[in-house]
C-alpha distance (Angstrom), angle and dihedral (degrees) to the residues before:
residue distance angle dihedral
X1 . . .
X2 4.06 . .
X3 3.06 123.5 .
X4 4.04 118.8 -142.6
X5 3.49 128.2 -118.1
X6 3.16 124.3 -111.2
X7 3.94 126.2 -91.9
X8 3.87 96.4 -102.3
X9 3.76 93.6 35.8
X10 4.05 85.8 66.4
X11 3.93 132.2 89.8
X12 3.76 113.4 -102.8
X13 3.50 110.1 -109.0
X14 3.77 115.0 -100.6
X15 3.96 125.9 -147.6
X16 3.78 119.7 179.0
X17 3.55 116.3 -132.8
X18 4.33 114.5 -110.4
X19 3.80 92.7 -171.2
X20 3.98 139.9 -8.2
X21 3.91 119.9 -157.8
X22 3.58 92.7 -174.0
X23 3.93 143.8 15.2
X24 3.78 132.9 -163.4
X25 3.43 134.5 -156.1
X26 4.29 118.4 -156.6
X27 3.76 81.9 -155.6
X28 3.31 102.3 175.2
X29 3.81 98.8 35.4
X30 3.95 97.9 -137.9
X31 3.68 105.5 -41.6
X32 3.70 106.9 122.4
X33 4.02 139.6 154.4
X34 3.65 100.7 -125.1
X35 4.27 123.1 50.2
X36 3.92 100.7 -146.0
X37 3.70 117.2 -174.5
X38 3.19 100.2 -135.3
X39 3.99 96.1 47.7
X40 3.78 108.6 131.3
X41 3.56 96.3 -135.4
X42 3.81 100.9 34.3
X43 4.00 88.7 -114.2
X44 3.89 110.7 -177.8
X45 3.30 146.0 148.7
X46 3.75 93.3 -74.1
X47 3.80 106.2 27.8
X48 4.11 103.4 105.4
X49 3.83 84.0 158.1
X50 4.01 85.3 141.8
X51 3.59 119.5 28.2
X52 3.81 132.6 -131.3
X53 3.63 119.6 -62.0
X54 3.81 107.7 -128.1
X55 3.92 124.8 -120.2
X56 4.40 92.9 -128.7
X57 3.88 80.5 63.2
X58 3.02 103.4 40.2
X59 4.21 95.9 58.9
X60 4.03 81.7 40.4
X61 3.41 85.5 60.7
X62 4.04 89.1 42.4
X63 3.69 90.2 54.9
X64 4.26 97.1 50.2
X65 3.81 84.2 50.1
X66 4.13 102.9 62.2
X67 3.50 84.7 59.3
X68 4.39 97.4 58.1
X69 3.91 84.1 44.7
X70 3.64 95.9 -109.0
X71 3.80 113.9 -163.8
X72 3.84 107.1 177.4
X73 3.63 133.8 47.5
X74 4.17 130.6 -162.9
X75 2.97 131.2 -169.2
X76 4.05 119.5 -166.0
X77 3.71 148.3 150.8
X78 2.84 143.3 124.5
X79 3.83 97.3 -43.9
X80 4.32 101.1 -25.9
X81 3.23 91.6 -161.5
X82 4.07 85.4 68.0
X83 3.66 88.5 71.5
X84 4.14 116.8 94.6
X85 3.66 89.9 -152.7
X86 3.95 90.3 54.0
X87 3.87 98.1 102.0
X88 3.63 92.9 43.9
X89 3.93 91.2 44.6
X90 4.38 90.6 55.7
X91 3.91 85.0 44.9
X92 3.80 92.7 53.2
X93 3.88 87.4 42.6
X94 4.16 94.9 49.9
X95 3.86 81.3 52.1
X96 3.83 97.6 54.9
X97 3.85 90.1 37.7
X98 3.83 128.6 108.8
X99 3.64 122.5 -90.0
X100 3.88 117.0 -101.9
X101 4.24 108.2 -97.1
């Protein structure tokens, strides 16, 4: 007889993705310039709970999605505009984006 492992002991299940219509990127983690109450994530001025996503993953990321069809991208944050890879991040985006109909 075996004896199963316990829950946390196990693998997370893994499903591969078919098709995306949309991908965000928290950019910015939670740094931001304003400190709204009713932020979901308490960003803030002085919240760098998650760091900065980097621009190399971001156009990884770019490149997986052409291939699920992705028709939507967001950016967010915190504040996105905080990052100093933002600019080249929307650039790399408009390049991987779909053609005007």
């Amino acid at each position: 007889m075996t004896v199963p492992l316990p829950l946390l002991d196990r693998p997370a299940p893994q499903v591969r993705l078919a098709h995306l219509d949309q991908l965000w990127f928290q950019v910015t983690g939670t740094l931001c310039n304003l400190t709204c109450r009713h932020c979901f994530i308490s960003a803030s001025p002085h919240n760098r709970s998650f760091g900065f996503l980097d621009l190399e993953t971001v156009q990884r990321l770019l490149a997986e999605s052409a291939a699920l069809g992705v028709k939507e991208y967001y950016f967010t944050g915190g504040e996105p505009f905080l990052h100093p890879d933002m600019v080249a991040m929307l650039e790399a985006t408009l390049a991987h984006g779909r053609p005007p109909c």
